[in-house]
C-alpha positions in Angstrom: 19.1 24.9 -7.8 16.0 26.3 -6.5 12.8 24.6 -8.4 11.1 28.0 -8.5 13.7 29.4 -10.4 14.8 27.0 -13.1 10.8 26.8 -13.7 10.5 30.8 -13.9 13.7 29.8 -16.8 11.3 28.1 -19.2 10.0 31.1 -20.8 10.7 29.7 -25.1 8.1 28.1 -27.0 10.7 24.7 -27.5 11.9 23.3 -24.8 14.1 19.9 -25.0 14.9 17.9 -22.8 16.8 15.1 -22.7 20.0 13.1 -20.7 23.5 15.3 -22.0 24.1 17.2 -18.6 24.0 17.2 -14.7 23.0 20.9 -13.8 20.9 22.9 -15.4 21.7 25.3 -18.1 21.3 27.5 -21.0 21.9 25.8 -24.3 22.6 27.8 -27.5 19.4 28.9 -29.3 18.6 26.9 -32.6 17.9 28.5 -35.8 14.4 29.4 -35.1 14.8 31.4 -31.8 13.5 28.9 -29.9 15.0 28.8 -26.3 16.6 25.5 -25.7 17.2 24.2 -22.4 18.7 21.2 -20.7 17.4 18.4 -18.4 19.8 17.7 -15.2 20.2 13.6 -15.0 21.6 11.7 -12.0 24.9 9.5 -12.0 22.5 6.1 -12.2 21.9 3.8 -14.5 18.3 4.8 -16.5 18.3 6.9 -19.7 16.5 10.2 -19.5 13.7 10.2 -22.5 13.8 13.6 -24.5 10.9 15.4 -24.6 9.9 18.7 -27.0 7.8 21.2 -25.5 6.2 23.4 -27.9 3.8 26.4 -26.4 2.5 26.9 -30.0 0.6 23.2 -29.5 -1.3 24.5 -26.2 -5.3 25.0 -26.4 -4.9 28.6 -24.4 -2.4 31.3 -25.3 -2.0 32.1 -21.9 -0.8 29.3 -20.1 3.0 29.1 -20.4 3.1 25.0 -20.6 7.2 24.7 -19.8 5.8 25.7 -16.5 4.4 22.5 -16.1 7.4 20.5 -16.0 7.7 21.6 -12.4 4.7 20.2 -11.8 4.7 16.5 -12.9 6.2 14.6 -15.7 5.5 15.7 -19.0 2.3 14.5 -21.1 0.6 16.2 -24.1 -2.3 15.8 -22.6 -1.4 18.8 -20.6 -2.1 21.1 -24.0 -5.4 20.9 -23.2 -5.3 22.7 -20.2 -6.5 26.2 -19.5 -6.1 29.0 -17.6 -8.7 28.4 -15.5 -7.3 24.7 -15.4 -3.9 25.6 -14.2 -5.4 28.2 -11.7 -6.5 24.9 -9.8 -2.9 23.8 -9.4 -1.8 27.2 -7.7 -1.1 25.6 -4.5 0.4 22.2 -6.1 4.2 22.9 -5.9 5.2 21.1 -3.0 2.7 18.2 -4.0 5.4 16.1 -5.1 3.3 13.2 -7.3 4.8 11.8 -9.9 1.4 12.5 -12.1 1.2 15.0 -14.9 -0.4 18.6 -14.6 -3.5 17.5 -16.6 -4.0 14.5 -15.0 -4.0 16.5 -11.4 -6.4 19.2 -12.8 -8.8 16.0 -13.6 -8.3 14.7 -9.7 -9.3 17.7 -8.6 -12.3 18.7 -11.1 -13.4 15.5 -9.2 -13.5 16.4 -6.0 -14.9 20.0 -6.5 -18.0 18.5 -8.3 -18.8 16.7 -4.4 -17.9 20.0 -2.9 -14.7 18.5 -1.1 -11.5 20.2 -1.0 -8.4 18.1 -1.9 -5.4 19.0 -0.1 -3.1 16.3 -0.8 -3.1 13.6 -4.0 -4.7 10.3 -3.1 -2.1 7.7 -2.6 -3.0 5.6 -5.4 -2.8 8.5 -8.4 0.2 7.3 -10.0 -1.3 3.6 -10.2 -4.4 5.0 -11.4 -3.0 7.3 -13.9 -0.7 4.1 -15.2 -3.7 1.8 -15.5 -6.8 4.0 -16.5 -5.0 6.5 -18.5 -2.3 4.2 -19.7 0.6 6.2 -19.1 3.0 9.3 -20.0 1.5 10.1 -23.7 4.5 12.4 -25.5 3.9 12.5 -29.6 3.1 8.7 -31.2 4.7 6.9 -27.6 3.7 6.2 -24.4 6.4 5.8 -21.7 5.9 3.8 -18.1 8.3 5.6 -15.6 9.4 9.0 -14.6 11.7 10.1 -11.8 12.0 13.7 -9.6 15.4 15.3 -9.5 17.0 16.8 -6.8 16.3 20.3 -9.2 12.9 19.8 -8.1 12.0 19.2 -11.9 10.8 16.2 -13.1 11.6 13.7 -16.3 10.5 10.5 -17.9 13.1 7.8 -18.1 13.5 4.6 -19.7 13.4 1.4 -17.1 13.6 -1.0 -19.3 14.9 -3.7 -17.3 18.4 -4.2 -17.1 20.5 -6.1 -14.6 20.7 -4.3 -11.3 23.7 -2.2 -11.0 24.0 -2.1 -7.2 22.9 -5.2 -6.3 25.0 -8.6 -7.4 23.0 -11.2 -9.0 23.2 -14.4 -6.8 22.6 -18.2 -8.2 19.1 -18.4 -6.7 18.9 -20.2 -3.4 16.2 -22.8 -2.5 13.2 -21.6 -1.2 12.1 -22.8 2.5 10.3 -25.6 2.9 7.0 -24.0 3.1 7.7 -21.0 0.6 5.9 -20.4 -2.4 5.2 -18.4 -5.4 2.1 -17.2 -5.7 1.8 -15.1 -9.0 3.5 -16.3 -12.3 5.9 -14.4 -14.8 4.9 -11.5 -16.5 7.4 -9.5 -18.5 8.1 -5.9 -17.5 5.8 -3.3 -17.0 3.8 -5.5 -15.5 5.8 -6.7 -12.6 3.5 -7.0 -8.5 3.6 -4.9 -5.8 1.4 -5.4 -2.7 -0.7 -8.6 -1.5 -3.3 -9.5 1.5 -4.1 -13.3 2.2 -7.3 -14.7 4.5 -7.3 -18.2 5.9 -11.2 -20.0 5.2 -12.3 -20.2 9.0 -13.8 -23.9 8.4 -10.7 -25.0 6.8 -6.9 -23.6 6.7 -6.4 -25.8 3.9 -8.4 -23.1 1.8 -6.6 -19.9 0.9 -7.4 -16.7 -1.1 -5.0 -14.0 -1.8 -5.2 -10.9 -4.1 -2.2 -9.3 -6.0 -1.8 -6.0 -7.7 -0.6 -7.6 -11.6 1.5 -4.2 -11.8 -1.0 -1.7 -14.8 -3.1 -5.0 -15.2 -4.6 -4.1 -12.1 -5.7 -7.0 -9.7 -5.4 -10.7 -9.8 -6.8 -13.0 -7.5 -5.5 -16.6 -6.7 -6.3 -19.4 -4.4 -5.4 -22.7 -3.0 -6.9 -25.8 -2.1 -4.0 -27.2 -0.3 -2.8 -24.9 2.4 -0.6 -22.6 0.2 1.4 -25.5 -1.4 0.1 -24.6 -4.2 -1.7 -21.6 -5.6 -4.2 -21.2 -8.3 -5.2 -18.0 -10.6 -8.7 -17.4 -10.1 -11.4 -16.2 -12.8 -10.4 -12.7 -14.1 -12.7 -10.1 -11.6 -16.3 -9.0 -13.2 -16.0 -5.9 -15.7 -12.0 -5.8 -15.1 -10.9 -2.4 -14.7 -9.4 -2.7 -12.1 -6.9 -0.9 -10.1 -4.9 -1.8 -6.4 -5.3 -1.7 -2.8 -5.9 -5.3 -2.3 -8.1 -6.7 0.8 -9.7 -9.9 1.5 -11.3 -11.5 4.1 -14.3 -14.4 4.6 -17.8 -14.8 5.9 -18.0 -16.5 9.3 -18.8 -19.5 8.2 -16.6 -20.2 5.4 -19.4 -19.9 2.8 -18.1 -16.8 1.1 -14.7 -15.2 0.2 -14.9 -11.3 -0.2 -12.2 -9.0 -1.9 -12.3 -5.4 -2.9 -9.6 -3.4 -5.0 -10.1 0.2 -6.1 -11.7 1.2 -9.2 -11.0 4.6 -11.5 -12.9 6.4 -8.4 -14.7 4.1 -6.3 -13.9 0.6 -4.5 -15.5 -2.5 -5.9 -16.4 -5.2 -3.7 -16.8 -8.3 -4.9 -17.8 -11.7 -3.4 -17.5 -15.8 -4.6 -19.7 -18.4 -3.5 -17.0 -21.3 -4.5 -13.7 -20.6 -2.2 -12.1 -18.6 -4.4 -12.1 -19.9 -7.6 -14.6 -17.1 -9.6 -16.1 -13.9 -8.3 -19.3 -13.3 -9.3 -21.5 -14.5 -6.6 -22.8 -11.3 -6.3 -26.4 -10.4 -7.1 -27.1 -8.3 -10.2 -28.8 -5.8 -7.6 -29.5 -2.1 -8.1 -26.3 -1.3 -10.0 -26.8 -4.5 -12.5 -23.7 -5.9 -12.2 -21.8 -8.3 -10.4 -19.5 -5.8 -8.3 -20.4 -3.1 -6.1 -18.9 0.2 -6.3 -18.7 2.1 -3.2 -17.3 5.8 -2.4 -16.2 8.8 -5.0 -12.8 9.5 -5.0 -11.8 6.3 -2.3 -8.4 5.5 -1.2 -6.7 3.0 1.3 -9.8 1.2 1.7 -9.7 -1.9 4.2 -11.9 -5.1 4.7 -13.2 -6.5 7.7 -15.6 -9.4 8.6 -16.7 -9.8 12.1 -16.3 -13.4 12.6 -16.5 -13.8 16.1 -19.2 -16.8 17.5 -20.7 -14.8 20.5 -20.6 -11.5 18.8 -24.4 -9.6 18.1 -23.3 -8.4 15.0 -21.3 -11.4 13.4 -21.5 -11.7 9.9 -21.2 -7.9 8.8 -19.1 -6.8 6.9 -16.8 -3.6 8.0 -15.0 -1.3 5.0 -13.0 1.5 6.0 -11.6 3.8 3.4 -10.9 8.1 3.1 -11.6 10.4 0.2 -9.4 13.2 -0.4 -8.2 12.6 3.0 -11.8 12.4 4.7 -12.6 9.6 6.9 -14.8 7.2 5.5 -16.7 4.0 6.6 -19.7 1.3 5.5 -21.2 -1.4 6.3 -22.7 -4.3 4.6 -25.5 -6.4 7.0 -26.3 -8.9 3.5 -22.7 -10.4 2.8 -21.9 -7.4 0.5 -25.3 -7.5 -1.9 -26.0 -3.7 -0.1 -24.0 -1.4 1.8 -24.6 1.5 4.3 -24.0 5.3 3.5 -21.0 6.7 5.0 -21.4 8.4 8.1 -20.5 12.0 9.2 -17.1 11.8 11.5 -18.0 15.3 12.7 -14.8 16.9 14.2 -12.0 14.8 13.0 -8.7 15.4 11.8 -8.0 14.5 8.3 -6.6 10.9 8.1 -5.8 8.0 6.1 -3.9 4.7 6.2 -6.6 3.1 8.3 -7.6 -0.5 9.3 -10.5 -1.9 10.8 -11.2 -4.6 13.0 -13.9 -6.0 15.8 -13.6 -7.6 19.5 -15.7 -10.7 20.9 -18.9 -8.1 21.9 -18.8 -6.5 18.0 -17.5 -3.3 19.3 -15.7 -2.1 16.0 -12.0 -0.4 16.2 -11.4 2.2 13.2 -8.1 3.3 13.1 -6.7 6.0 11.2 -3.4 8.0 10.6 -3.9 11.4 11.4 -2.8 14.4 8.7 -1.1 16.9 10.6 -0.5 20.1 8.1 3.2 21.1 9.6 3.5 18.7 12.3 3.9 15.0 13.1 0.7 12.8 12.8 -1.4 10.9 15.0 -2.3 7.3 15.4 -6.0 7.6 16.1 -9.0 5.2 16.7 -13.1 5.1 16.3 -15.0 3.1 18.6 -18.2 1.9 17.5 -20.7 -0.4 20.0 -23.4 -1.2 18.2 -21.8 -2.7 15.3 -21.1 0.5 12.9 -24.3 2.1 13.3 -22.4 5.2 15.1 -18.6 6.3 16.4 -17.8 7.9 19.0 -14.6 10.5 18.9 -11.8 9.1 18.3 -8.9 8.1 21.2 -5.4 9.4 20.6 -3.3 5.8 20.4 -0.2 7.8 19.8 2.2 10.0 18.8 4.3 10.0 16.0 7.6 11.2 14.7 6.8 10.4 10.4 3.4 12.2 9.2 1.6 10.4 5.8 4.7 9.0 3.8 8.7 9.3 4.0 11.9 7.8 1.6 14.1 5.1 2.7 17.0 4.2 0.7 15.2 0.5 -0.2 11.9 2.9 -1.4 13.0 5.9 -3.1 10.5 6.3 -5.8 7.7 4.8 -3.9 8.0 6.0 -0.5 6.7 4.4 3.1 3.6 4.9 4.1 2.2 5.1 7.3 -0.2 1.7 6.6 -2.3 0.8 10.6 -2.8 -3.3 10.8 -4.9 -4.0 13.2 -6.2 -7.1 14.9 -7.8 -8.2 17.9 -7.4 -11.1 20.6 -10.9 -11.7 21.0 -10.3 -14.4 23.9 -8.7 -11.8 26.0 -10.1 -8.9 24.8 -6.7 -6.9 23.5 -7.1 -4.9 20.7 -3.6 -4.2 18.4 -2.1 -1.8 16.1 0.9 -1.6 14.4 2.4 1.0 11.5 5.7 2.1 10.5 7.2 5.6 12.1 11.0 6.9 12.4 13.1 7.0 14.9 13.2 10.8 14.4 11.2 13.6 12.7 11.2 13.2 8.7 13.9 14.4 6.2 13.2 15.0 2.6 16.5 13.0 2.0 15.9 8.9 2.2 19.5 8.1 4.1 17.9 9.9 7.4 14.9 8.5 7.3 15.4 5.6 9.4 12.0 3.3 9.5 10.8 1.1 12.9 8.0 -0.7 13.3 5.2 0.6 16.6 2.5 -1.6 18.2 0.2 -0.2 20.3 -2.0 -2.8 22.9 -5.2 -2.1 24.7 -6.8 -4.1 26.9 -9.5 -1.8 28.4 -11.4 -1.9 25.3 -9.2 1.3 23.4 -9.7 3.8 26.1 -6.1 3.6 27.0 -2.9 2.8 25.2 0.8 1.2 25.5 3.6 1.3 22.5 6.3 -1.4 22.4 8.9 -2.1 19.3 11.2 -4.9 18.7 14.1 -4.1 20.2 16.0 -4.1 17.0 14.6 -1.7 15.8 16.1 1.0 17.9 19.6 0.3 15.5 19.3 3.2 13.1 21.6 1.2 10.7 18.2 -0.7 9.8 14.8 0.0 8.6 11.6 -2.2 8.9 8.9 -1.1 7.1 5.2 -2.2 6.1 4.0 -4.2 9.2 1.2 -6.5 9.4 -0.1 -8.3 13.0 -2.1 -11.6 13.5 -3.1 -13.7 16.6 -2.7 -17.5 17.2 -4.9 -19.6 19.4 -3.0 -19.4 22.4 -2.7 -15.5 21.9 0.6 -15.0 20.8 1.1 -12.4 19.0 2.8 -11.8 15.5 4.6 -9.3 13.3 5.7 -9.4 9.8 7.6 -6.8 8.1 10.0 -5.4 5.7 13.7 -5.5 7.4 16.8 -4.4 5.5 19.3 -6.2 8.3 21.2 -7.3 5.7 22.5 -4.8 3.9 23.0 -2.4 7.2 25.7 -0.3 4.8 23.4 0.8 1.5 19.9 -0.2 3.7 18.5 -1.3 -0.1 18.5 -5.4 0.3 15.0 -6.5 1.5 14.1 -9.3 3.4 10.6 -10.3 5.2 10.7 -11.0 8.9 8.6 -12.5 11.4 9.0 -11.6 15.3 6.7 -13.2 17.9 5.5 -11.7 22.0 4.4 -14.7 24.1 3.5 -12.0 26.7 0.7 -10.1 24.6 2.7 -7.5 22.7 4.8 -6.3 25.7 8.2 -8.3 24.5 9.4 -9.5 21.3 11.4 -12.5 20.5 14.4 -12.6 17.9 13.9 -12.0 14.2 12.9 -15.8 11.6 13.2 -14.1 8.1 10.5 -15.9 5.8 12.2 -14.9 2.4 14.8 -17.4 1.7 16.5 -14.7 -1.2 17.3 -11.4 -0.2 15.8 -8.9 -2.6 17.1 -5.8 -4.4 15.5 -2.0 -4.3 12.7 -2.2 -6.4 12.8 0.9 -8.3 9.5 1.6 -10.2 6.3 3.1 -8.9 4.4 0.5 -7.1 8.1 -0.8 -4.7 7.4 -3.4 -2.4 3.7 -2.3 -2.1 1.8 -0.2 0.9 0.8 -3.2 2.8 2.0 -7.4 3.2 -0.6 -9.7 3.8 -1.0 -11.8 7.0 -3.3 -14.0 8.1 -3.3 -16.4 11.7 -5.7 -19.1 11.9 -5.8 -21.3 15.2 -2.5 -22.6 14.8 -1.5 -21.1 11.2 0.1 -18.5 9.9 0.2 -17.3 6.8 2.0 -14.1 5.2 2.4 -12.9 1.7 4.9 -10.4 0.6 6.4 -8.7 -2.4 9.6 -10.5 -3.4 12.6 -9.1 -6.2 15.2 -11.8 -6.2 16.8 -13.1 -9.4 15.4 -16.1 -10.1 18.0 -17.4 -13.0 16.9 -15.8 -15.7 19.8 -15.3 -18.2 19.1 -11.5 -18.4 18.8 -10.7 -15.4 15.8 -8.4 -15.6 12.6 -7.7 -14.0 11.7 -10.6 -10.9 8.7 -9.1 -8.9 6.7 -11.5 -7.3 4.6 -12.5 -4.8 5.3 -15.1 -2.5 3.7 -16.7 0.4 4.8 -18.6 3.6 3.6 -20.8 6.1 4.2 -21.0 9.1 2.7 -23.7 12.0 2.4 -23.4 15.8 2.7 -25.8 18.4 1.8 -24.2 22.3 2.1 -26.5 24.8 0.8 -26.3 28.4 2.5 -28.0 31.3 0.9 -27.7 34.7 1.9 -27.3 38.2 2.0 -30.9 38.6 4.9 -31.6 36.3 2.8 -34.6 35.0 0.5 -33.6 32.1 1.5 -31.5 28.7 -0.6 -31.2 25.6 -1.0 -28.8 22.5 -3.6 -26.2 23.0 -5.6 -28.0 21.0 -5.7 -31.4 23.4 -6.1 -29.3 26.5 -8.2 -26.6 27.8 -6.3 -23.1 28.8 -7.5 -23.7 32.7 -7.6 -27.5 33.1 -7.6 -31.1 31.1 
């Protein structure tokens, strides 16, 4: 049924809804008058929540507040809305959001009051509305999860967990020999979604990571012993906090850094003692412990410039957009103060970006492009003198996907278009790497087919060449959420999401690891690091926007969101995050025949 239609319908002061039928239709009228109608459900396996909505309740006779059910789940919040309030959401029917109509008037109240013009929802404004507002308020309750129907209408339902219904529970397999679990057991709704991981340079026995704790917002861990073993760290300064994880480390090992987003801004925050507490900051102008950087931030990313002969090592890159505007700062003091943003003057709206730096501290600011009516663009800001100034950006490439698409393993939380970017700073390559499809978007997940894209440069970004792992040309698997690191001898690696083993349903989730020995121009086969395949993960934060990856020398390390049942007699909610390690041994043999080492023992040009 079209949406516009079975919205124009909801004309009664009382409107039910609740789980008795699968199309839409009129019900008989109640005693009072009251026009009843009826909620569509789907064939799976979570209860549709009934909901009253009663016009009489609403602040402003003039706003017909059924209406709003078409666009966002319901909240009573939404009674205090106005005329004028609603007027704001004029253009919001095709914003598909799984946040409330009151909730998007506040969003955009924001974002008028800096005189910027919002024309899509930030990315994290369901996690935001879950954790800061606390959920979907309807009378004395306050319910987690909601879902969009095909109608085009949209419903709260009840995920308490239950065993999966498409998936078979397995007797748990044992984890690989250097597998781990990072985050412990929490009880539904706060299950983890999304991770990043940094390697100490002084020391890859010492390990941070940073977890979103599901509506607890972000936890940080770390590890003393080369991810054997992992630690929860202090709880972050002021709490509050939201998602978007990102760590990195000074130079010289002295200082971790991590930032997550806040209710509007991004705090940074920074620990003096590896990990363990993070309030190493200075109390500073803001008096606190944390600094809060950007209005209205989004997808923000960290980046240290590490590199021994650079001018500008020891700053401190963070990329970010707001409301779909680039945005970019700079910290010269290991994070005590950071720079305004500058004016990108003449780009393309954008998000999903990543940041990183070459050997000369030439900075690399790459973005995904947003493309109203047409595919986006893989883009990228140069900066040589350290972040000071950009020039305009260099198309990297094209793509078929634009901001965010369904798969069958992310349905409620779809792919987005996340850039990972890293550079060989011995050989001067710069990479990229995001998810696209094979073909232009559908609105229905089974076409969607995901692949993963890196892009190389070795002339410093001024030119560009796309490769993918040749598997991911088969359209009976997606890979999904990419991230890319670099090992000593310049090999160059690719995690991922890879549903190769459910090529039928495409929901069974597994993370991968591929390897090019010839600097991103060929990949070799597919080493899965999750030992237990994992089942769709059907709530609002999925398998996250981003896994973490880190290469060090010879180490790797990746974390990733994992959903395997691990023998609990109920089967029930298992999100986790899990890390793995992995170890690399190059060795060199020369024309002679005679002489072999590891990179380590032996030079790259002689003994």
């Amino acid at each position: 049924m079209n949406r516009s239609v079975a919205v124009g319908a909801l004309l009664g002061p009382i409107v039910i809804l609740s789980a008795v039928s699968c199309s839409f239709q009129q019900a008989p009228k109640p005693d009072n008058g009251s026009a009843m109608l009826v909620a569509p459900t789907t064939t799976d396996a979570f209860p549709v929540i009934p909901v009253a909505i009663d016009a009489t309740r609403g602040i402003d006779p003039r706003v017909k507040y059924a209406k709003l059910l078409g666009l966002g789940p319901w909240d009573d919040r939404n009674y205090q809305l106005t005329k004028a309030d609603t007027r704001l959401l004029k253009n919001d029917a095709d914003l598909e959001d799984l946040i409330p109509a009151y909730y998007r008037v506040k969003i955009r109240k924001q974002f008028l009051e800096r005189n910027q013009r919002l024309s899509a929802y930030p990315p994290s404004s369901l996690a935001r509305f879950l954790i800061f507002d606390g959920g979907y308020r309807v009378g004395e309750k306050t319910y987690q999860d909601a879902e969009r129907t095909p109608d085009g209408l949209y419903r709260l339902v009840d995920k308490t967990p239950v065993a999966p219904k498409t998936f078979v529970v397995e007797r748990p397999k044992r984890l690989r020999r250097f597998e781990t679990r990072i985050t412990e057991d929490t009880p539904y709704p706060y299950s983890w979604g999304g991770s990043a991981i940094a390697i100490a340079p002084h020391d890859p026995n010492l390990l941070i990571a940073a977890a979103l704790r599901g509506r607890r917002g972000q936890q940080m861990y770390f590890s003393t012993t080369g991810g054997d073993r992992w630690e929860a760290a202090a709880r972050l300064p002021l709490r509050k906090t939201c998602c978007n994880p990102s760590v990195a480390w000074s130079a010289d090992g002295t200082n971790a850094y991590a930032i997550t987003l806040g209710e509007h801004q991004i705090y940074f925050y920074r620990s003096g003692d590896h990990g363990r507490s993070w309030s190493d900051l200075p109390l500073g102008d803001q008096q606190q412990q944390r600094r809060e950087i950007g209005e209205g931030a989004d997808q923000a990313q960290l980046h240290v410039d590490a590199d021994g002969s650079s001018p500008h090592k020891e700053i401190i890159h963070l990329a970010w957009h707001e409301g779909l505007r680039l945005r970019y700062s700079r910290s010269t003091d290991r994070g005590a103060t950071w720079s305004p943003p500058p004016a990108f003057k003449g780009e393309p709206l954008g998000s999903g970006g990543d940041i990183t730096t070459d050997s000369r501290g030439n900075v690399y600011y790459f973005y995904v492009s947003a493309q109203p009516d047409r595919a986006a663009q893989v883009r990228v800001l140069k900066s040589t003198d350290g972040g000071i100034s950009f020039a305009p950006a260099v198309l990297v490439a094209e793509t078929n996907a634009n901001g965010s698409f369904p798969i069958p393993a992310m349905t409620q939380t779809q792919v987005r278009m996340q850039v990972s970017a890293v550079t060989d700073r011995n050989r001067g390559i710069v990479y990229a790497t995001w998810t696209d499809t094979t073909r232009p978007t559908s609105a229905s997940a089974a076409a969607n087919h995901a692949r993963v894209v890196v892009a190389r440069s070795a002339d410093g970004g001024a030119t560009w060449e796309t490769s993918s792992p040749p598997s991911h040309t088969n359209a009976a698997i997606d890979h999904f959420n990419p991230a890319i690191g670099i090992d000593l001898a310049g090999w160059v690696h690719l995690t991922y999401n890879d549903t190769g083993r459910d090529p039928t349903k495409r929901q069974v989730v597994d993370l991968v690891l591929t390897t090019s020995q010839d600097h991103g121009q060929t990949w070799g086969r597919e080493n899965r690091h999750s030992s237990n395949r994992s089942p769709e993960i059907r709530n609002v934060f999925g398998w996250g926007s981003r896994n973490g990856l880190d290469v060090r020398d010879q180490v790797l390390m990746s974390t990733f969101t994992d959903n395997h049942q691990e023998g609990r007699p109920n089967g029930g909610d298992s999100i986790d995050i899990y890390s793995y390690k992995q170890l690399f041994v190059h060795t060199r043999i020369f024309a002679s025949s005679f002489e072999s080492g590891t990179a380590n023992e032996w030079s790259s040009t002689s003994p």
